[in-house]
C-alpha positions in Angstrom: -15.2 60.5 14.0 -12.5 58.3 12.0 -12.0 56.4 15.1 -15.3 55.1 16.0 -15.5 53.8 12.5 -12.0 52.2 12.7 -13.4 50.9 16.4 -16.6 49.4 14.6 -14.5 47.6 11.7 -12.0 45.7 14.0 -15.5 45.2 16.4 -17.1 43.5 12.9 -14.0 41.7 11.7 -13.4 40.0 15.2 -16.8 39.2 15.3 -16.7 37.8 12.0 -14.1 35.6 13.0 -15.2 33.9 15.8 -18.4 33.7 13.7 -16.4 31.4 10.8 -14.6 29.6 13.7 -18.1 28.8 15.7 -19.6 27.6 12.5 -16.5 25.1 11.5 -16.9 23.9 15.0 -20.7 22.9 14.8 -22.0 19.3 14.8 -22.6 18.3 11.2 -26.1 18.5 9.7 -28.8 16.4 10.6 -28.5 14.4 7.5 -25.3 13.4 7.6 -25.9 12.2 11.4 -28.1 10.0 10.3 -26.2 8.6 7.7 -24.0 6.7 10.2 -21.0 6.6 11.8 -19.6 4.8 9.1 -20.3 7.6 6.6 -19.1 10.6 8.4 -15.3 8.8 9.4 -12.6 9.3 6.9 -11.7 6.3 5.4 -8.7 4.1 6.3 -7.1 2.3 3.7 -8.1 -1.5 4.3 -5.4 -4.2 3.3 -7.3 -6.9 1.2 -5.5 -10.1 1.0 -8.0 -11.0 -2.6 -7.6 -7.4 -4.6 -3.7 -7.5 -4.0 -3.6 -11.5 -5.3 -5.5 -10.2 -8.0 -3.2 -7.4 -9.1 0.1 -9.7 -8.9 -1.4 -12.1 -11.1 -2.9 -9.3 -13.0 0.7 -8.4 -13.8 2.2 -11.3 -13.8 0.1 -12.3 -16.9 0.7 -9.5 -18.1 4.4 -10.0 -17.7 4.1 -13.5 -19.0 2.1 -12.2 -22.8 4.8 -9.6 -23.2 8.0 -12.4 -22.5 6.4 -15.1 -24.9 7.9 -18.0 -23.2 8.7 -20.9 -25.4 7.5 -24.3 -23.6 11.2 -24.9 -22.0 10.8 -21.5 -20.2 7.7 -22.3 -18.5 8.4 -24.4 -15.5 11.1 -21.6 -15.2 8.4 -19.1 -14.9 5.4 -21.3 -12.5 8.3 -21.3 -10.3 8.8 -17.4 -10.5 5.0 -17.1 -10.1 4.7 -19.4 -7.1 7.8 -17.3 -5.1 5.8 -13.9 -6.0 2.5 -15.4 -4.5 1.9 -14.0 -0.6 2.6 -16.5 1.4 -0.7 -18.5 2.6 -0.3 -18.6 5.7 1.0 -15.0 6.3 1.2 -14.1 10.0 -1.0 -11.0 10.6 1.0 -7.7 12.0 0.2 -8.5 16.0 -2.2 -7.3 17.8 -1.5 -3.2 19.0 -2.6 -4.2 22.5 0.0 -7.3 22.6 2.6 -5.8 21.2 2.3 -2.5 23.8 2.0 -5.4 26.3 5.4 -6.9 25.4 8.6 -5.6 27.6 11.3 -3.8 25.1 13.4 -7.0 24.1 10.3 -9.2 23.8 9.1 -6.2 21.0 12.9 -6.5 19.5 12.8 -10.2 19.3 8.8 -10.3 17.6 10.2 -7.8 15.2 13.3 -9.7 14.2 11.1 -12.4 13.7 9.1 -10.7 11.3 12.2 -9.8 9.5 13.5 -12.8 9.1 10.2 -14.3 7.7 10.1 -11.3 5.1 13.8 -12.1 4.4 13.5 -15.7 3.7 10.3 -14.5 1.5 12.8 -12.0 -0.7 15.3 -14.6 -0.8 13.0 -17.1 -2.3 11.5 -14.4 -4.8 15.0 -13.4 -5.9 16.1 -17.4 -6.8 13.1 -17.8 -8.5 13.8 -14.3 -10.2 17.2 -15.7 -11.3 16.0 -18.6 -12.3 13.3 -17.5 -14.3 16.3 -14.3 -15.9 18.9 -17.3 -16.7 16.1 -19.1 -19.0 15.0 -16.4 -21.2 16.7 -15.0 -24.4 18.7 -11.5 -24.9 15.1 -9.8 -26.0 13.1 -11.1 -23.4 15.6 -10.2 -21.2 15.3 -6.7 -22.0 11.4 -7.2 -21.5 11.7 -8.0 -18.1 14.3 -5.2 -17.2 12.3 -2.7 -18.5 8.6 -4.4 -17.0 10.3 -5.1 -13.4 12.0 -1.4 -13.7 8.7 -0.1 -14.1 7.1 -1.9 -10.7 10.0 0.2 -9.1 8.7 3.8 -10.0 5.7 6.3 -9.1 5.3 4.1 -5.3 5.4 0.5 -6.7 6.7 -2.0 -4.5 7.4 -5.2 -6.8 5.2 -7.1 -7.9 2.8 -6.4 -5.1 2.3 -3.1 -6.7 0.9 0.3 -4.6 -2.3 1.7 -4.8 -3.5 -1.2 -8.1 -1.8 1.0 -10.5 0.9 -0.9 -13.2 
């Protein structure tokens, strides 16, 4: 007699799971199919040109109230803040289905391309940067070690920031 009961437990518990598994399997309810596509997707994170020019000059002003430039330091700083502007005209990341189209050393040479761009960028960023470092006095100094040292840690990435956080 203990084995039939045995027999009936493993019976339920197997049923039980594919029960659980059937049921996180089914179509969602109706209400959330007729909330849309859009609704029931995940939700990609969506590069936006305007919100990330709005949290490098966010910073940067903040930046520029904590230094307290005297009026010789400031054409020393516009500078620094037009290098740490995105470039205008920005080319885009190309399109996945060119790209895939492209034979191996056409995909090499698109991609050192890119490099180079984002190179000359960080080279123009870091003269300005030393530009701007060279102008300012022993305490501000120290304000901008310890400010651009902070873009560096929990994910920032420069002045460009990660995820709007400062």
């Amino acid at each position: 007699m203990h084995f039939p009961l045995r027999k009936h437990f493993v019976t339920l518990a197997l049923l039980a799971g594919v029960g659980l598994a059937s049921a996180q399997a089914q179509q969602p309810a109706p209400q959330a199919a007729q909330a849309g596509p859009a609704a029931s997707a995940p939700k990609a994170h969506k590069f936006d040109p305007a919100k990330r020019a709005e949290r490098v000059n966010k910073r940067l002003a903040d930046l520029h109230a904590k230094l307290q430039l005297s009026q010789g330091q400031e054409y020393a700083w516009s500078q620094f803040v037009a290098a740490m502007q995105p470039p205008a005209n920005a080319p885009q990341r190309p399109d996945r289905a060119a790209f895939k189209a492209m034979t191996t050393p056409e995909r090499i040479d698109q991609m050192r391309a890119m490099r180079d761009r984002r190179n000359a960028e960080m080279d123009q960023r870091a003269e300005a940067t030393k530009t701007l470092y060279a102008q300012l006095t022993p305490e501000q100094k120290k304000t901008f070690d310890a400010e651009s040292s902070r873009m560096f840690q929990r994910g920032h990435r420069g002045m460009h920031g990660h995820h709007g956080r400062s």
